[in-house]
N, CA, C, O and CB atoms as a CASP TS submission, in Angstrom:
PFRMAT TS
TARGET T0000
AUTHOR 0000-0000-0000
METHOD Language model
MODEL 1
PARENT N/A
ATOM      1  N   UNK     1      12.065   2.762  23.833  1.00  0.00           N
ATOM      2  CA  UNK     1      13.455   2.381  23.645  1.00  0.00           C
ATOM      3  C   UNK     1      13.524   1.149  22.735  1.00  0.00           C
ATOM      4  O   UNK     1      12.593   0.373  22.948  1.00  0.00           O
ATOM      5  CB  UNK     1      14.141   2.101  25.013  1.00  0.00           C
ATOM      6  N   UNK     2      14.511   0.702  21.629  1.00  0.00           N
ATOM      7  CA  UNK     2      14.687  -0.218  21.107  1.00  0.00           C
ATOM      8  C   UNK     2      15.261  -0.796  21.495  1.00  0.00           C
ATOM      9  O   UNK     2      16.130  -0.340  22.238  1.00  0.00           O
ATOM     10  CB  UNK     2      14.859  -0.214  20.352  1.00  0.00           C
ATOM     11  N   UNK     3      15.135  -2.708  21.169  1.00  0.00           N
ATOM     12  CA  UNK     3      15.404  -3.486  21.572  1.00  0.00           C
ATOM     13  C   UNK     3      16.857  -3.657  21.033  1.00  0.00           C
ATOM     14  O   UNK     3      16.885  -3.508  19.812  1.00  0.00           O
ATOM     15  CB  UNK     3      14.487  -4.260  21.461  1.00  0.00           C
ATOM     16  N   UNK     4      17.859  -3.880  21.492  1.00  0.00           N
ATOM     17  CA  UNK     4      19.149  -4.539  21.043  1.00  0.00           C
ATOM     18  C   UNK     4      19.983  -5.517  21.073  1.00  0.00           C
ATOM     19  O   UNK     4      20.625  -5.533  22.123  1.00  0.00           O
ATOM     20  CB  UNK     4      19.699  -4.144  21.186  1.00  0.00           C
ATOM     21  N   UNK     5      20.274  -6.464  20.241  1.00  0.00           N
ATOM     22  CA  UNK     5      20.835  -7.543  20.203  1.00  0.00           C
ATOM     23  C   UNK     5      22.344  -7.926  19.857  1.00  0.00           C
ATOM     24  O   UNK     5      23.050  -7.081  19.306  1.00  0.00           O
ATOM     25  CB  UNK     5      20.128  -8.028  19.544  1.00  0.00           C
ATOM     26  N   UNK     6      22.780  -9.013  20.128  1.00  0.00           N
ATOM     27  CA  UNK     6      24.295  -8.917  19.800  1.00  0.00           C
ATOM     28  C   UNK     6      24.225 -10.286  19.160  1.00  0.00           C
ATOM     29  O   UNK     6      23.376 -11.124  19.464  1.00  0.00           O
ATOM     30  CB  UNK     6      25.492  -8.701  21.164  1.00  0.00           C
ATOM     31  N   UNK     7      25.324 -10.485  18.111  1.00  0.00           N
ATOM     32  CA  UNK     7      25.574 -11.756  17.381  1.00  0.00           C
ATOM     33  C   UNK     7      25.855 -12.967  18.453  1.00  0.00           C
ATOM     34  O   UNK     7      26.564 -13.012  19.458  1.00  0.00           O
ATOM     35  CB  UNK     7      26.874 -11.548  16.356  1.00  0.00           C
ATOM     36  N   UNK     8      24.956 -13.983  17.784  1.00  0.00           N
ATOM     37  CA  UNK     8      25.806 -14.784  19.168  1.00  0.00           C
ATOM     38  C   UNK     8      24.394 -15.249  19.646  1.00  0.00           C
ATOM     39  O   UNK     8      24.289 -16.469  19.773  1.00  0.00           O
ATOM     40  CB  UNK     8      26.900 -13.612  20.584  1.00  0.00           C
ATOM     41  N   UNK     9      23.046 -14.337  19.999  1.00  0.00           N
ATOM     42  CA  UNK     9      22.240 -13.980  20.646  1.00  0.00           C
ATOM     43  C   UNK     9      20.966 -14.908  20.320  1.00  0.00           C
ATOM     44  O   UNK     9      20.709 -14.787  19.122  1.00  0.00           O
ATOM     45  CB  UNK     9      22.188 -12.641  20.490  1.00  0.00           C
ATOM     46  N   UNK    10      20.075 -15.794  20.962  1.00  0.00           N
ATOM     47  CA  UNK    10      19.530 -17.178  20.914  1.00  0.00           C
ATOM     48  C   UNK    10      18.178 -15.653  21.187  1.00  0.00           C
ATOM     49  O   UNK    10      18.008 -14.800  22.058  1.00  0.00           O
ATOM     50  CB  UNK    10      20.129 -18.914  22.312  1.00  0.00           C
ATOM     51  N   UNK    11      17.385 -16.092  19.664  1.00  0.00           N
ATOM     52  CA  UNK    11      16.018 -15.234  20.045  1.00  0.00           C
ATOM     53  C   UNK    11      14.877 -15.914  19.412  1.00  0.00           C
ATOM     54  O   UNK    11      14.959 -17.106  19.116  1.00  0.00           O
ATOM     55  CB  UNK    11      16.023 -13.621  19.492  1.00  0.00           C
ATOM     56  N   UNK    12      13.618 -15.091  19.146  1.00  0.00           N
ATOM     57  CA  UNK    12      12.897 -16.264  18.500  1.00  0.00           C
ATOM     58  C   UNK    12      11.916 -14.736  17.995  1.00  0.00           C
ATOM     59  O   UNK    12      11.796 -13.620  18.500  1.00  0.00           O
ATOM     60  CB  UNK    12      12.099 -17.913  19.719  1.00  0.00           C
ATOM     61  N   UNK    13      11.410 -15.326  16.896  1.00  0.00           N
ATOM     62  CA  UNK    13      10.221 -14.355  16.307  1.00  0.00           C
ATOM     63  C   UNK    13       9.055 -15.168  15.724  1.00  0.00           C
ATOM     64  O   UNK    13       9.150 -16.389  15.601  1.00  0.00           O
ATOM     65  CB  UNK    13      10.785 -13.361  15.065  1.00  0.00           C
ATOM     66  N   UNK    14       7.869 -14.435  15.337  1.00  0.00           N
ATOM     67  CA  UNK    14       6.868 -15.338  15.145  1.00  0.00           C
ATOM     68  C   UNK    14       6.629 -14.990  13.503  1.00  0.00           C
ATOM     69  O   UNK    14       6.915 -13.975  12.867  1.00  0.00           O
ATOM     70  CB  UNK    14       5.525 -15.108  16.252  1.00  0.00           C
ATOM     71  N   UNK    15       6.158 -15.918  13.198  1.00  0.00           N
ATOM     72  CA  UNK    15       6.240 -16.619  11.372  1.00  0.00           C
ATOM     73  C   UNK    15       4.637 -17.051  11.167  1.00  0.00           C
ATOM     74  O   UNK    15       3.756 -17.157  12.021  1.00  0.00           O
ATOM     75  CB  UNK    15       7.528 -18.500  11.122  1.00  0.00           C
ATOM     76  N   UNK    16       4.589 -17.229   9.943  1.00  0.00           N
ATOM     77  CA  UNK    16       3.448 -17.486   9.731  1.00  0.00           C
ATOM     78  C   UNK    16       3.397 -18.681  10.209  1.00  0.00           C
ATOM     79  O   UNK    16       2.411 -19.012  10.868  1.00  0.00           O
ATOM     80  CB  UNK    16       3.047 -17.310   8.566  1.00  0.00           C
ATOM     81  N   UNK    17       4.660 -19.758   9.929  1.00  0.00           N
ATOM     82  CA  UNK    17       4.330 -21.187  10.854  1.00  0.00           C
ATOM     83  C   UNK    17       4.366 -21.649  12.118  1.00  0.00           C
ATOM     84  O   UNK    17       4.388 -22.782  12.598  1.00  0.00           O
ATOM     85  CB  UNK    17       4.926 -22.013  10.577  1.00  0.00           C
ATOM     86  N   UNK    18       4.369 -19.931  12.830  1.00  0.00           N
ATOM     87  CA  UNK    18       4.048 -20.349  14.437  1.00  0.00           C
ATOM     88  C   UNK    18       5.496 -19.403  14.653  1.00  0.00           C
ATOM     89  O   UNK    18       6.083 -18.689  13.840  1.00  0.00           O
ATOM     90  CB  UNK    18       4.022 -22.494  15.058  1.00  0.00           C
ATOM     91  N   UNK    19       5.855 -19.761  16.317  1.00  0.00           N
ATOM     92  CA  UNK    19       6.819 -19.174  16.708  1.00  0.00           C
ATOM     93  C   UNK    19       8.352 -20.167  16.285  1.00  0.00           C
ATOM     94  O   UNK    19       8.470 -21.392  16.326  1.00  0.00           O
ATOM     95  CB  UNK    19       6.455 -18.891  18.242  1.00  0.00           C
ATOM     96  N   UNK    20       9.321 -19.194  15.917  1.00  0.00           N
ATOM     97  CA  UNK    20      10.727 -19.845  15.385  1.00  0.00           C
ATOM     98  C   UNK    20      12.047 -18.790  16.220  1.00  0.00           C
ATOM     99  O   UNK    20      12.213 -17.626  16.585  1.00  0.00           O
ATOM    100  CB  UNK    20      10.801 -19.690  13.266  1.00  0.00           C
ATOM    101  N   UNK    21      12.967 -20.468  16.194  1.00  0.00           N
ATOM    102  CA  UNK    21      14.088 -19.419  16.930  1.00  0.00           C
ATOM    103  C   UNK    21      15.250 -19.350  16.275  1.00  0.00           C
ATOM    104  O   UNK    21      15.385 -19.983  15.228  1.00  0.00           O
ATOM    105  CB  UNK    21      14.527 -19.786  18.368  1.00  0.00           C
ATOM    106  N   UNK    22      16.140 -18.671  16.723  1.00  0.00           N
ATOM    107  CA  UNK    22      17.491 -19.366  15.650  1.00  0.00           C
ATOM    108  C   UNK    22      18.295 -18.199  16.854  1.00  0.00           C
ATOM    109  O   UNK    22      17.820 -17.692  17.870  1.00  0.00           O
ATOM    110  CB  UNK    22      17.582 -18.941  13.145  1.00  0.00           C
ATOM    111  N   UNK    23      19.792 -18.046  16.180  1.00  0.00           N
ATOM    112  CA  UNK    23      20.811 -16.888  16.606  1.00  0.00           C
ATOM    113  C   UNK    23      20.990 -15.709  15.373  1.00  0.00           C
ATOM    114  O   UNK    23      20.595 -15.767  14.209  1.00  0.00           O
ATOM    115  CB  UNK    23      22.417 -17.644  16.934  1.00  0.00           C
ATOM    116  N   UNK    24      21.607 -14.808  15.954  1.00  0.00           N
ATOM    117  CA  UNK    24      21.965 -13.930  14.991  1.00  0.00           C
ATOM    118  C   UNK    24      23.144 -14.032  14.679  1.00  0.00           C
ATOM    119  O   UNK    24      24.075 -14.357  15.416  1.00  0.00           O
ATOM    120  CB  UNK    24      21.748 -12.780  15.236  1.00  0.00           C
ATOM    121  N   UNK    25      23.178 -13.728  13.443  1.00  0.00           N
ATOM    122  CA  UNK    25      24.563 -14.302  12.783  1.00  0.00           C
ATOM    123  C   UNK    25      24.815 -12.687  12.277  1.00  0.00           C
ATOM    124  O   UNK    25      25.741 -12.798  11.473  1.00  0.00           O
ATOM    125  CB  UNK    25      24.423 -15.813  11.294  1.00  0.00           C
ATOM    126  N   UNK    26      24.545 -11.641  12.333  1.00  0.00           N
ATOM    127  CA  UNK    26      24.770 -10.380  12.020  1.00  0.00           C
ATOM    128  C   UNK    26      24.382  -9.884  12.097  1.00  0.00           C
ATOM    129  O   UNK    26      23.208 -10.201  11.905  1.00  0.00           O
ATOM    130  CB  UNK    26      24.961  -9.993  11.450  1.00  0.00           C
ATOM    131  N   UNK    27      24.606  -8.348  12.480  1.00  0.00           N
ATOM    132  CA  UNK    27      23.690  -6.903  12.469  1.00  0.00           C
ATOM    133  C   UNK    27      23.775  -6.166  11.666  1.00  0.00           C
ATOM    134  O   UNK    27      24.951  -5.802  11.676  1.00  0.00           O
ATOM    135  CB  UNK    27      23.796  -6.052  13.363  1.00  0.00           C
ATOM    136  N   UNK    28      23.041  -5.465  10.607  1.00  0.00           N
ATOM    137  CA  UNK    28      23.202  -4.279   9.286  1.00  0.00           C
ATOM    138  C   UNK    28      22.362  -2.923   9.794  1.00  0.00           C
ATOM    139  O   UNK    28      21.193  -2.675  10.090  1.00  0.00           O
ATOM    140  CB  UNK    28      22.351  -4.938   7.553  1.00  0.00           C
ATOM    141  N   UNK    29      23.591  -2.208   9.728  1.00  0.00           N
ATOM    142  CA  UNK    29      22.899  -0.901  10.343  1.00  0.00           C
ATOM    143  C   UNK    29      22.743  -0.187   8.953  1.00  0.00           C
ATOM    144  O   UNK    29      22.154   0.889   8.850  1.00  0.00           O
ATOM    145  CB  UNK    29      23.904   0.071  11.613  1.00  0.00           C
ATOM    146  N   UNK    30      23.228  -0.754   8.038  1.00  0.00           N
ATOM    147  CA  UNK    30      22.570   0.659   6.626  1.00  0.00           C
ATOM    148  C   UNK    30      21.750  -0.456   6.209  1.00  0.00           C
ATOM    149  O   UNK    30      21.754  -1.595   6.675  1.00  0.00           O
ATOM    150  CB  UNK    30      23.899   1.549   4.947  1.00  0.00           C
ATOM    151  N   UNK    31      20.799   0.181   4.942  1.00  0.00           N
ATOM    152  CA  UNK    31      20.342  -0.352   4.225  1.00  0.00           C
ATOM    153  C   UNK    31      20.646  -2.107   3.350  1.00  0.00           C
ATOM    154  O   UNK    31      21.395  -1.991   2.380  1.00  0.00           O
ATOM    155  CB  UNK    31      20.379   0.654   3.729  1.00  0.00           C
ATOM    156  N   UNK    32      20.327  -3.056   3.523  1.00  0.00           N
ATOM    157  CA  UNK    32      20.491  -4.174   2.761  1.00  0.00           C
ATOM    158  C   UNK    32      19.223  -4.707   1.790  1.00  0.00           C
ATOM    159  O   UNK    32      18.029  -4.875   2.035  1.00  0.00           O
ATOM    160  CB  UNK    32      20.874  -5.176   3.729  1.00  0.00           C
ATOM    161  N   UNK    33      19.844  -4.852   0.857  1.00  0.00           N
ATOM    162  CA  UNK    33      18.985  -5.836  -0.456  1.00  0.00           C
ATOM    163  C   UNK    33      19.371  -7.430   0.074  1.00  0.00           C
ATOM    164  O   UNK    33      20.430  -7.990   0.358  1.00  0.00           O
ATOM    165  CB  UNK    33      19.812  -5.504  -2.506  1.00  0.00           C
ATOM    166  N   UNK    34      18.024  -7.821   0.053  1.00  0.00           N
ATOM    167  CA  UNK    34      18.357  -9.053   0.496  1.00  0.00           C
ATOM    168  C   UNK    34      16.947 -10.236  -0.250  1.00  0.00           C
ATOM    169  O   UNK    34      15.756 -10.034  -0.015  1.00  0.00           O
ATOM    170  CB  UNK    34      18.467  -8.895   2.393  1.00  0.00           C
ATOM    171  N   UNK    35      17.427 -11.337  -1.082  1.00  0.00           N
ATOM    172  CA  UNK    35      16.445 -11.496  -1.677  1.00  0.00           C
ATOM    173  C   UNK    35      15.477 -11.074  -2.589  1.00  0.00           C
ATOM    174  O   UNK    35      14.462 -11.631  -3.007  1.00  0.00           O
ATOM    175  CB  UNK    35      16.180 -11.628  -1.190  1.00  0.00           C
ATOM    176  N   UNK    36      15.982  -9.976  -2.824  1.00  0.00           N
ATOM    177  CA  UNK    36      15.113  -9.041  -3.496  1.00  0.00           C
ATOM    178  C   UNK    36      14.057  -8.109  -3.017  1.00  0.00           C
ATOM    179  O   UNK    36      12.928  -7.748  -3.348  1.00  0.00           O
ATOM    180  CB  UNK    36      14.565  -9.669  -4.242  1.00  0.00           C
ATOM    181  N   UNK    37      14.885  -7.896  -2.141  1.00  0.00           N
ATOM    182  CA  UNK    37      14.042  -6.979  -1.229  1.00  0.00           C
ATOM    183  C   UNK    37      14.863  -5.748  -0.228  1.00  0.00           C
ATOM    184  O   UNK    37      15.845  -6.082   0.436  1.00  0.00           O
ATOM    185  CB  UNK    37      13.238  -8.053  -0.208  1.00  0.00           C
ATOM    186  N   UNK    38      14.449  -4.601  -0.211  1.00  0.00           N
ATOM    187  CA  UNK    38      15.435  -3.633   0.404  1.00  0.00           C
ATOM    188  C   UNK    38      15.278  -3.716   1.618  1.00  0.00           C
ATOM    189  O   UNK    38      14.528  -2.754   1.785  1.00  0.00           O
ATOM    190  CB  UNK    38      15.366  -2.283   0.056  1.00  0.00           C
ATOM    191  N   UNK    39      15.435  -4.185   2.680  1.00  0.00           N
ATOM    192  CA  UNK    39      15.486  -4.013   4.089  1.00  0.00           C
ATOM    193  C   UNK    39      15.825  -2.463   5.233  1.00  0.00           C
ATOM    194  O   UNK    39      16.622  -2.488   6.170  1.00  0.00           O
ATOM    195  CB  UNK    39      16.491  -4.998   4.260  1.00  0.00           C
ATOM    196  N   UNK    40      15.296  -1.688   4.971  1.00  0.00           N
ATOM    197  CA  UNK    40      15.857  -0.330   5.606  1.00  0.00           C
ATOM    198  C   UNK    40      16.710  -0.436   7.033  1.00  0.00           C
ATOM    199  O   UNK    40      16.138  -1.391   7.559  1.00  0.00           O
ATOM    200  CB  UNK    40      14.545   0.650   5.906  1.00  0.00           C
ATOM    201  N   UNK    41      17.466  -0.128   7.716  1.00  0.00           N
ATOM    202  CA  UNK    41      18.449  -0.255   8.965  1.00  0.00           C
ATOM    203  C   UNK    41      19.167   1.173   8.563  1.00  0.00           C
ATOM    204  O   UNK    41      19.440   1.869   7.585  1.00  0.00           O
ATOM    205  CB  UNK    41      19.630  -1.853   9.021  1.00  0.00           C
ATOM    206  N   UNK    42      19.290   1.121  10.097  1.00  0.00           N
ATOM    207  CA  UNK    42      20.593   2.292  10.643  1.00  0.00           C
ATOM    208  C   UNK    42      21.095   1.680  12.003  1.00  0.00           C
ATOM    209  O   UNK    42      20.993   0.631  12.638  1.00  0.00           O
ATOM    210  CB  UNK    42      19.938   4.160  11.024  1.00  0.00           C
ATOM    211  N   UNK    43      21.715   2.963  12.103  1.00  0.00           N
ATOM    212  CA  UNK    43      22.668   2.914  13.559  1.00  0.00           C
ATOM    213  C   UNK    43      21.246   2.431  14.518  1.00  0.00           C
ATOM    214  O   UNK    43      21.201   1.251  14.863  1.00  0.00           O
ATOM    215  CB  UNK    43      23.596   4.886  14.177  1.00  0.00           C
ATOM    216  N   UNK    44      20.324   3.188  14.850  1.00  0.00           N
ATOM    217  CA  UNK    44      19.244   3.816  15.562  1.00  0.00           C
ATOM    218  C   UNK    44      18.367   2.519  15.504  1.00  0.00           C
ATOM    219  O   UNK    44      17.738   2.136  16.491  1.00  0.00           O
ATOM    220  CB  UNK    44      18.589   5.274  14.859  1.00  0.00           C
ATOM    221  N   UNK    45      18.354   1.825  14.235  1.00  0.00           N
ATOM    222  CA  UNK    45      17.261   0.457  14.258  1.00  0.00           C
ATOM    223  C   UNK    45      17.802  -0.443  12.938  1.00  0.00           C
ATOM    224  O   UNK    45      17.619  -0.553  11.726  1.00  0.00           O
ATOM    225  CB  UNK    45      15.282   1.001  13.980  1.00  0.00           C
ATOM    226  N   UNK    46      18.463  -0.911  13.851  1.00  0.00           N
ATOM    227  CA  UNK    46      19.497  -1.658  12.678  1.00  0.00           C
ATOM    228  C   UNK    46      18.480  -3.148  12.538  1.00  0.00           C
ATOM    229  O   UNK    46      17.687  -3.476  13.420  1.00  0.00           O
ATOM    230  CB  UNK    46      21.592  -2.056  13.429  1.00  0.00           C
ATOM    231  N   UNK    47      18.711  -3.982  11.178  1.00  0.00           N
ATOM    232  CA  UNK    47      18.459  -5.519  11.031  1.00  0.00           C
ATOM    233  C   UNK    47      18.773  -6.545  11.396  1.00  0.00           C
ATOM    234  O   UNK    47      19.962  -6.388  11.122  1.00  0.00           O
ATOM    235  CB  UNK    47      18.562  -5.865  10.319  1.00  0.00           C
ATOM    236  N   UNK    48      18.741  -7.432  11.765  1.00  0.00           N
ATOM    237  CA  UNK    48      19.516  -8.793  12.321  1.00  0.00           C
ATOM    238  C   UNK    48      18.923  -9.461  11.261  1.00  0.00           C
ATOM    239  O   UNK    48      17.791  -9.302  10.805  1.00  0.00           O
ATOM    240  CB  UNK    48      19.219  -9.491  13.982  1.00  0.00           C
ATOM    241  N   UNK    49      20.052 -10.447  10.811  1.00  0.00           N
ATOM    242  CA  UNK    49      20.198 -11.517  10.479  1.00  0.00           C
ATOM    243  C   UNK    49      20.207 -12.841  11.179  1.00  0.00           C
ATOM    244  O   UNK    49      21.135 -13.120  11.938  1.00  0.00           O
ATOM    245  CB  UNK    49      20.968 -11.348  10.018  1.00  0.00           C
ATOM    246  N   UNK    50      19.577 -13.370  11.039  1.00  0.00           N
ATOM    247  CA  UNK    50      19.365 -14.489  12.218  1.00  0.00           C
ATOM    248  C   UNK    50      19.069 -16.396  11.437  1.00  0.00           C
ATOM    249  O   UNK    50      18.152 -16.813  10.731  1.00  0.00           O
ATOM    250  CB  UNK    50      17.587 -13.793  13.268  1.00  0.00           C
ATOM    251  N   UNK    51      20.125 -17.000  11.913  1.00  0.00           N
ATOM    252  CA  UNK    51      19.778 -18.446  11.398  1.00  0.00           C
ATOM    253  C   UNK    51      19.243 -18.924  12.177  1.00  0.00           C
ATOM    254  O   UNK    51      19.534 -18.831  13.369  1.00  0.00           O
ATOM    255  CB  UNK    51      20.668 -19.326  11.038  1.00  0.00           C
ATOM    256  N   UNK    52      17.952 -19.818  11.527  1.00  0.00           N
ATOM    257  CA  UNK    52      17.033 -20.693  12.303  1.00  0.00           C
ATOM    258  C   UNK    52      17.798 -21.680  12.883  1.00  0.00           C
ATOM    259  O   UNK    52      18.894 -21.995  12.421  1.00  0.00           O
ATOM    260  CB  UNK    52      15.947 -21.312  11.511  1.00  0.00           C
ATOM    261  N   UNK    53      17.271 -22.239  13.939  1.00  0.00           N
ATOM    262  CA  UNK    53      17.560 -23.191  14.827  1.00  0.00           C
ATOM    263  C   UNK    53      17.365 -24.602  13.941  1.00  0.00           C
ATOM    264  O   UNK    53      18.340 -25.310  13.691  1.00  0.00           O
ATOM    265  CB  UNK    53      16.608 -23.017  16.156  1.00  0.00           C
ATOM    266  N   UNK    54      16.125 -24.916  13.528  1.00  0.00           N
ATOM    267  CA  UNK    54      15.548 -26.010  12.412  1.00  0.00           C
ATOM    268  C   UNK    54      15.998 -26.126  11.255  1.00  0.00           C
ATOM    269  O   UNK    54      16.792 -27.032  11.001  1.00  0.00           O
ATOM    270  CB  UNK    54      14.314 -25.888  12.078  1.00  0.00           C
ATOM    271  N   UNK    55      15.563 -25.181  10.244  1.00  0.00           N
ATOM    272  CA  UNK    55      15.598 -24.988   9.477  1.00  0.00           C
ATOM    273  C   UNK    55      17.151 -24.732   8.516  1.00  0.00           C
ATOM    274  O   UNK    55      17.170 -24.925   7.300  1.00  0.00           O
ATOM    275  CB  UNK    55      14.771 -24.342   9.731  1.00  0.00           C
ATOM    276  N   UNK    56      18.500 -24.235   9.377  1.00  0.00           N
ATOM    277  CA  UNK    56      18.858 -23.045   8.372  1.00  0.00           C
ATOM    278  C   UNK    56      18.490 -21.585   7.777  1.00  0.00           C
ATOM    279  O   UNK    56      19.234 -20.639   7.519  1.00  0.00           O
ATOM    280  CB  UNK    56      18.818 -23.499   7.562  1.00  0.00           C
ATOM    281  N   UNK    57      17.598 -21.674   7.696  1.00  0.00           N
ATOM    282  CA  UNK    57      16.949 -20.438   6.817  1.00  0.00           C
ATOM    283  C   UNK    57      16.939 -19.101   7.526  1.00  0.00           C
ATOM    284  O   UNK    57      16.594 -18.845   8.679  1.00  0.00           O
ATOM    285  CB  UNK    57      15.390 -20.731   6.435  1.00  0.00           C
ATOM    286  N   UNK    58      17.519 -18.101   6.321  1.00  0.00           N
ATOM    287  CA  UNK    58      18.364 -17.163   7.474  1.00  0.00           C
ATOM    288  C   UNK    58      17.138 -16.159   7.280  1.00  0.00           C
ATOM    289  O   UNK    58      16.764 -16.043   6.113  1.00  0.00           O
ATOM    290  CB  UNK    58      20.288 -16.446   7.069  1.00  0.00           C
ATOM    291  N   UNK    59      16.404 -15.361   8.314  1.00  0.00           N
ATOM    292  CA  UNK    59      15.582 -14.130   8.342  1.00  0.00           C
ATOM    293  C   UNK    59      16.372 -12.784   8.597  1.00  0.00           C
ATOM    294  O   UNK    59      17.584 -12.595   8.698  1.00  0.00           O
ATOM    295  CB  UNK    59      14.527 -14.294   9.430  1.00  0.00           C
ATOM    296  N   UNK    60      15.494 -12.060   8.658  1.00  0.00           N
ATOM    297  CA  UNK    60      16.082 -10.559   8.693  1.00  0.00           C
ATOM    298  C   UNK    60      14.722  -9.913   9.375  1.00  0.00           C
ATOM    299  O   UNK    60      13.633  -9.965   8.803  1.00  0.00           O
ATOM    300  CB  UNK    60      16.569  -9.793   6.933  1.00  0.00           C
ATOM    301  N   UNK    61      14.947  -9.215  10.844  1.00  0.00           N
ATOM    302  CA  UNK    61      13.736  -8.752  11.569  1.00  0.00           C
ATOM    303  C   UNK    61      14.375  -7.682  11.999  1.00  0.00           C
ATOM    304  O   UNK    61      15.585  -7.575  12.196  1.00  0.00           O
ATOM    305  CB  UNK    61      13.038  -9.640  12.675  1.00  0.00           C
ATOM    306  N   UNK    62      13.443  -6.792  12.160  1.00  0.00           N
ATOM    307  CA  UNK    62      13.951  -5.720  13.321  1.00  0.00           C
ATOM    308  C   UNK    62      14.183  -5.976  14.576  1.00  0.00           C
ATOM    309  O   UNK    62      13.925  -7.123  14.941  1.00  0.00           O
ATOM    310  CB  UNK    62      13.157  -4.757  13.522  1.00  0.00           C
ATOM    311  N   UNK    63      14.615  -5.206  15.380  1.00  0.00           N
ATOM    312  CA  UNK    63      14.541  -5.428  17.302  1.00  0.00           C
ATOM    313  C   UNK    63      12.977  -5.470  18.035  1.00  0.00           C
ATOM    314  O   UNK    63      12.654  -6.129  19.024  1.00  0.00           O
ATOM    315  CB  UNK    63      15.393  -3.811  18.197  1.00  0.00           C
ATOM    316  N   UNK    64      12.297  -4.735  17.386  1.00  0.00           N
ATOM    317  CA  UNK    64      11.197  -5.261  17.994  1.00  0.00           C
ATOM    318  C   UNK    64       9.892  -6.127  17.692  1.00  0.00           C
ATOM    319  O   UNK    64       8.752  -6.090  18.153  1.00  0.00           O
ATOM    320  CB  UNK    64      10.879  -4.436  18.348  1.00  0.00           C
ATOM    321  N   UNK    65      10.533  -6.939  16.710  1.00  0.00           N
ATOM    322  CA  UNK    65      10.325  -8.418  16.083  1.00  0.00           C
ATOM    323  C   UNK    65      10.612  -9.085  17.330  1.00  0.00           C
ATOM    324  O   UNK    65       9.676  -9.491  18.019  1.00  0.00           O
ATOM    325  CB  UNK    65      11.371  -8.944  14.725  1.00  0.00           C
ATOM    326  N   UNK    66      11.809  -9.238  17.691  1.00  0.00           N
ATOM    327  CA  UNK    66      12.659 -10.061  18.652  1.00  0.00           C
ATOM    328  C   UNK    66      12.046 -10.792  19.999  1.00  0.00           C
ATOM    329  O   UNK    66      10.866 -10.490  20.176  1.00  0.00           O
ATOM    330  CB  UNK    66      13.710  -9.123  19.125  1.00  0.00           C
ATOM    331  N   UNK    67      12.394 -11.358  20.624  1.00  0.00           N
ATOM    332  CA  UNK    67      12.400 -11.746  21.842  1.00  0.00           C
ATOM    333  C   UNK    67      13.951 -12.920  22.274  1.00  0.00           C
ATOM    334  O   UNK    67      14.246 -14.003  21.770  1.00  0.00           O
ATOM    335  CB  UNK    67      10.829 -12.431  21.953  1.00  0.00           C
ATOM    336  N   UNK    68      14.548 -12.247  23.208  1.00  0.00           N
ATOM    337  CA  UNK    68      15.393 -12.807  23.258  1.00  0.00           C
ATOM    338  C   UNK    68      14.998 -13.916  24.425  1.00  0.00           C
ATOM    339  O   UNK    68      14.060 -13.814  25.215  1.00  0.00           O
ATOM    340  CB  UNK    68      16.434 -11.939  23.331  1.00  0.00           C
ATOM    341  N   UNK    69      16.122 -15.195  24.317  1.00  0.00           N
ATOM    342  CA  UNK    69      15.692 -16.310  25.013  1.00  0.00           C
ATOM    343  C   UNK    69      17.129 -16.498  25.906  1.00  0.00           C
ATOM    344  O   UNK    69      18.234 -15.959  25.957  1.00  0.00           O
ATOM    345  CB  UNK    69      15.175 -17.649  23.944  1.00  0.00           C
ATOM    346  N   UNK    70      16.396 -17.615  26.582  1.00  0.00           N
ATOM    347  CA  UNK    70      17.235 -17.734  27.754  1.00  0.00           C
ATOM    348  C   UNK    70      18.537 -19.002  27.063  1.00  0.00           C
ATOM    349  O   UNK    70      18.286 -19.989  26.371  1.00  0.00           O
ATOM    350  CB  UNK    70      16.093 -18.343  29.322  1.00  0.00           C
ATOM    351  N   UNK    71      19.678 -18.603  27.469  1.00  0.00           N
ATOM    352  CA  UNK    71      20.664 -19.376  27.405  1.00  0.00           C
ATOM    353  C   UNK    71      20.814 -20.781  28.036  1.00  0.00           C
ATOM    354  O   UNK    71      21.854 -21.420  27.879  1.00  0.00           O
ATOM    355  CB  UNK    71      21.480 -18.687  27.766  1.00  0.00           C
TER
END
């Protein structure tokens, strides 16, 4: 089963500089170019957009990238 998230949603994924958290600031269920890069999504396994907690810096992971955190 895939993991699913909602905007709003305090998660964290791991980076080459260790583990990072941020919220999601959106979900893309079709396809997005982002950076120069095509990101594939659907209904079924959509992308999140997610701003870092630190940083700003916005990522784009799948659901089972994710781990959601406690409020």
């Amino acid at each position: 089963m895939t993991k699913t998230f909602n905007i709003g949603d305090h998660v964290s994924w791991n980076s080459e500089a260790g583990r990072v958290s941020g919220h999601i600031e959106r979900v893309h269920t079709r396809d997005v170019n982002y950076k120069g890069y095509m990101h594939h999504a659907s209904e079924r396994e959509p992308q999140y957009e997610i701003k870092s907690d630190k940083t700003d810096h916005i990522a784009l992971h799948k659901g089972k990238a994710l781990r959601l955190l406690r409020r």
